[in-house]
Each structure stands twice: as C-alpha cells, then as structure tokens.
C-alpha positions in Angstrom: 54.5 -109.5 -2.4 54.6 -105.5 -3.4 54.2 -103.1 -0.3 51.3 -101.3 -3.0 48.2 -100.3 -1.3 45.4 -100.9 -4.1 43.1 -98.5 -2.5 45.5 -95.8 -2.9 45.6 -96.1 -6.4 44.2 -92.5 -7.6 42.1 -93.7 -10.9 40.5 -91.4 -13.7 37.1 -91.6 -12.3 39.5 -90.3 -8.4 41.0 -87.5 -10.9 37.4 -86.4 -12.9 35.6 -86.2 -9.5 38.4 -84.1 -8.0 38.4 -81.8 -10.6 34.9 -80.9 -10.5 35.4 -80.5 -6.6 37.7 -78.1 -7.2 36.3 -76.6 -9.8 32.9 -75.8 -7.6 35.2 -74.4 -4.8 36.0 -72.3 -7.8 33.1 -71.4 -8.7 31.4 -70.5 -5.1 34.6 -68.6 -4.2 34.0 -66.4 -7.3 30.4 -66.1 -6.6 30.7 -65.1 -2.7 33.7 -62.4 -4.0 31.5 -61.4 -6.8 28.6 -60.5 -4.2 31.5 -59.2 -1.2 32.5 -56.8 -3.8 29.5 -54.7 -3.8 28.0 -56.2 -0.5 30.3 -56.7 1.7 29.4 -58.9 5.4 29.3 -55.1 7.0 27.4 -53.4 5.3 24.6 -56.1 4.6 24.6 -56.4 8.6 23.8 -52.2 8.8 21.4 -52.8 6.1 19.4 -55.6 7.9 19.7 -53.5 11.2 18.3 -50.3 9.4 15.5 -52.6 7.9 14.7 -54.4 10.9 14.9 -50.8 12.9 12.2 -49.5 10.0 14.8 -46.4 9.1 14.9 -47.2 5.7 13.5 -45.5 3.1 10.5 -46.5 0.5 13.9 -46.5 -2.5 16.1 -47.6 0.0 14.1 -50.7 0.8 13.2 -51.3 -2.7 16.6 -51.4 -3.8 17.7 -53.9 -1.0 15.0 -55.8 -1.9 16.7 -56.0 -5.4 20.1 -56.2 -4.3 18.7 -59.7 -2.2 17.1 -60.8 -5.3 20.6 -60.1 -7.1 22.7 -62.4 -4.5 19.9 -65.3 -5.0 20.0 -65.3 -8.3 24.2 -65.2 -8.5 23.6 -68.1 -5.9 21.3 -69.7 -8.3 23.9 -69.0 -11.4 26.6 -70.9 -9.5 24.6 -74.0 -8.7 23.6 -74.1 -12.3 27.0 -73.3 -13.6 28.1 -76.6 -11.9 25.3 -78.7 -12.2 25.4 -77.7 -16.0 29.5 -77.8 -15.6 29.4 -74.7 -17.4 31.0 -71.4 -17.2 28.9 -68.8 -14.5 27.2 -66.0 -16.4 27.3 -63.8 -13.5 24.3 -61.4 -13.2 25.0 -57.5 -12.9 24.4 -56.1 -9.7 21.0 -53.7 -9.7 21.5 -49.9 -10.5 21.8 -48.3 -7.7 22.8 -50.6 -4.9 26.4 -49.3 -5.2 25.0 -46.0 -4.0 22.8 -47.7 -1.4 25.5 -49.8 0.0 27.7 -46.4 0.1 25.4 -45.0 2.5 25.7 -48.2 5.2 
C-alpha cells in the first residue's frame, strides 16, 4: 500500500484551469491599475460628491460622464479578453479627463 493521496494528483486539466485563473487575476489587476492610473479611489469619490452636490460644470459633467463610460468599457475589455482568452486591447482614456481629474 503507497501513502499517495489520488486526489492530490495535480492533472493537466488542474494545471490549464489554474493558468487561466491566474491569468484573469492578471488581467483584472491590469484593468483596475489601468483605470487607478488616471482615476484614482479619491478623486472619483470628489467627483461623485461634486456631482451629487450639483457643483459641476455642463463640460465637467460631460466629461465624467465619458470618463464612466471609459471604465465600463475597460471593464467590458477585460471580461472579453478572458472569455475570448485573448490579450486586452485597452481603450484610451477620454481627452480631457486627465485635466478634469487634476481639478478633484
């Protein structure tokens, strides 16, 4: 009798599906600093307070409206990147929400 525990045994199929669980840790990770690097947890807070206070400006709120409609679709590009189990084509950030985000 061998002191081998069969359900220890780490297969191909074990290895493949820990790979892609990795590699979608990957991939979110990237996304969320991708979208920290011009948005950061902060400043989006100021920016929803400023919105929800009504202090924003008619460009100001346009551009967060674009810069939301920027993070869903780099959310949307992950999901597909690993559903596709492809590399991300990351969208570029809106023109202009660098300046915006500057101001909060």
């Amino acid at each position: 009798m061998t002191n081998i525990d069969p359900t220890q045994i780490i297969t191909p199929k074990t290895v493949a599906t820990l790979r892609a669980q990795a590699r979608e840790r990957r991939i979110k990770s990237a996304c969320q600093t991708a979208i920290s690097d011009v948005l950061d947890e902060n400043t989006s807070r100021n920016l929803l307070t400023a919105a929800w206070m009504g202090t924003l400006t008619d460009s100001q709120k346009d551009m967060f409206a674009q810069g939301q409609a920027w993070i869903q679709t780099m959310q949307e590009e992950s999901r597909a990147a690993i559903a596709q189990n492809r590399d991300p084509v990351w969208p570029q950030p809106p023109e202009g929400l660098a300046a915006l985000t500057a101001a909060f």
